[in-house]
N, C-alpha and C positions, 0 to 999 in steps of 0.2 A: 299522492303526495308523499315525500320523502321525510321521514321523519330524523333529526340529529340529536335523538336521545341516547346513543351509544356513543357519539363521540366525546371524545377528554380533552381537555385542557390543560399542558401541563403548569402544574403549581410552583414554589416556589422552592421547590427542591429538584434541580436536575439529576440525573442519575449520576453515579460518582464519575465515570468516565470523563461525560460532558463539563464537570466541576474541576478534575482534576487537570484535565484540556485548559481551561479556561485561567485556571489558579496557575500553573506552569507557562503560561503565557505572559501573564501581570506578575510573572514574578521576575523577570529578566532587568531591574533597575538594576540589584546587586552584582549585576553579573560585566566583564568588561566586554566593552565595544566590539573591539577585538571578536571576540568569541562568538559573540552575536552575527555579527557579520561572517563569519564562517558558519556560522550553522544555517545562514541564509542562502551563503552559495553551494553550500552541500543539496540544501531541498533542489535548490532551483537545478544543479548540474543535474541530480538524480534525475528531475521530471524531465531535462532535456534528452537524457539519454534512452528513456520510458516514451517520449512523442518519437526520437529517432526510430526505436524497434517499430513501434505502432506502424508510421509510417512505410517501414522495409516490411514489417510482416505480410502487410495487406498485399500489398505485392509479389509478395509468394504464394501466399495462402488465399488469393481469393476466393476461393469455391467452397471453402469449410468457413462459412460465417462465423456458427456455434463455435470454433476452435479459438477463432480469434478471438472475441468479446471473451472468453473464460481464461487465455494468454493475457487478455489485458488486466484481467482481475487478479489472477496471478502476480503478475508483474507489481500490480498496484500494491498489494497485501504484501509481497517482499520489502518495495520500497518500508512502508509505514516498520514493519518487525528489523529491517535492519536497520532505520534508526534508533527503536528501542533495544535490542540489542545492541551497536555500539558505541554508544553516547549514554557516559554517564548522569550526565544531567539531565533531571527531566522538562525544564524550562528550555535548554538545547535540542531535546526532541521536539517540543511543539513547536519552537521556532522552524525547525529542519521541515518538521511535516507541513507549515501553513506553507511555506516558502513553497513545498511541492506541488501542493495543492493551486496556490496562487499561481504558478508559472504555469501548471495544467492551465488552468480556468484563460489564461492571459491568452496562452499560445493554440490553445486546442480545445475550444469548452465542450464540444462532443465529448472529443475521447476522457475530457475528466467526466461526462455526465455516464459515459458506457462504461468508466472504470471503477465504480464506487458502488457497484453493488453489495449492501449492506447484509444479505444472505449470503454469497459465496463466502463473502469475509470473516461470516461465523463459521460455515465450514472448515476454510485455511486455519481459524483461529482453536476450533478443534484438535482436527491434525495436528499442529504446532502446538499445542499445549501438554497434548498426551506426553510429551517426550520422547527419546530413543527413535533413533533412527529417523529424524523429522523429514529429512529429504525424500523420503520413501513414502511415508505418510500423506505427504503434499502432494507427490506424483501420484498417491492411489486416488486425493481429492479432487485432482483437476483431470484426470480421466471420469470421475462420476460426475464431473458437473459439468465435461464435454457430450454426456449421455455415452460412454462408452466405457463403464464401469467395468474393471477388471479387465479393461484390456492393456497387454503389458507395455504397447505404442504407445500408447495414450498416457502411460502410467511412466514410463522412461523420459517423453517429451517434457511433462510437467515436472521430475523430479532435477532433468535436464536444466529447462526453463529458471525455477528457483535459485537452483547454483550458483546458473552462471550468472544472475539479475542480485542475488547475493556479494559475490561478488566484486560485482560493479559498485555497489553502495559499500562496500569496504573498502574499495579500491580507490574512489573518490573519498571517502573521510580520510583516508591518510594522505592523502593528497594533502587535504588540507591543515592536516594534523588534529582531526577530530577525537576526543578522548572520553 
């Protein structure tokens, strides 16, 4: 018999991420419409342009599964870091990132279930946080968590990957005139 004397409950303090997720969300009364609705079509373009690669990827890459599933997690952790970097609000970032996450879930609930792994994301978020030279750092994390650690493919593709997925989410907020 299985005993559930180790499992927890959480109380009524969520961890501050989760609070500050939640508080930035309810806080969009003061904010105009306008803005709101642009940070909802920012998530939602990002995710369509995130299921587009998905979709093209697999179709090149079928034979390296492990590559792809760590390209998706790539891609996903770009998405979420280039709304927080370029959106100074932070109630516009959770707007930007549900809207992602919803248009995943709407349009592709695998690839959002295969993209959310909450391990890689601390790794990325490692990498990224260390500073200096982040591109370089990203591509040495998604070569180790390809299992192909230190290799400079591996390590070029992912720093590659970021950029250009960077990029994309830059290149769509000024589209919209995201600030």
């Amino acid at each position: 018999m299985y005993s559930d004397s180790d499992i927890k409950i959480a109380g009524d303090k969520p961890s501050y991420d989760v609070k500050r997720n939640a508080e930035s969300l309810s806080n969009t009364n003061g904010l105009p419409k306008n803005e709101i609705k642009k940070a909802k079509e920012w998530g939602k373009s990002v995710a369509l342009e995130f299921i587009e690669d998905a979709k093209s990827a697999v179709a090149e890459n079928a034979e390296d599964s492990e590559m792809l599933v760590q390209r998706r997690m790539l891609l996903s952790f770009t998405a979420t870091v280039g709304f927080e970097q370029l959106c100074s609000d932070d109630a516009l970032v959770g707007v930007a990132q549900k809207s992602f996450i919803d248009t995943l879930k709407a349009n592709d609930n695998e690839l959002y279930r295969s993209s959310s792994d909450t391990g890689a994301f601390s790794f990325y978020y490692l990498a990224f946080r260390r500073g200096g030279e982040i591109d370089r750092r990203i591509g040495q994390t998604f070569a180790m968590l390809c299992s192909h650690d230190g290799d400079p493919v591996y390590q070029e593709l992912g720093e590659a990957l970021y950029c250009w997925f960077i990029s994309v989410v830059k290149s769509l907020a000024e589209d919209l005139n995201i600030e």
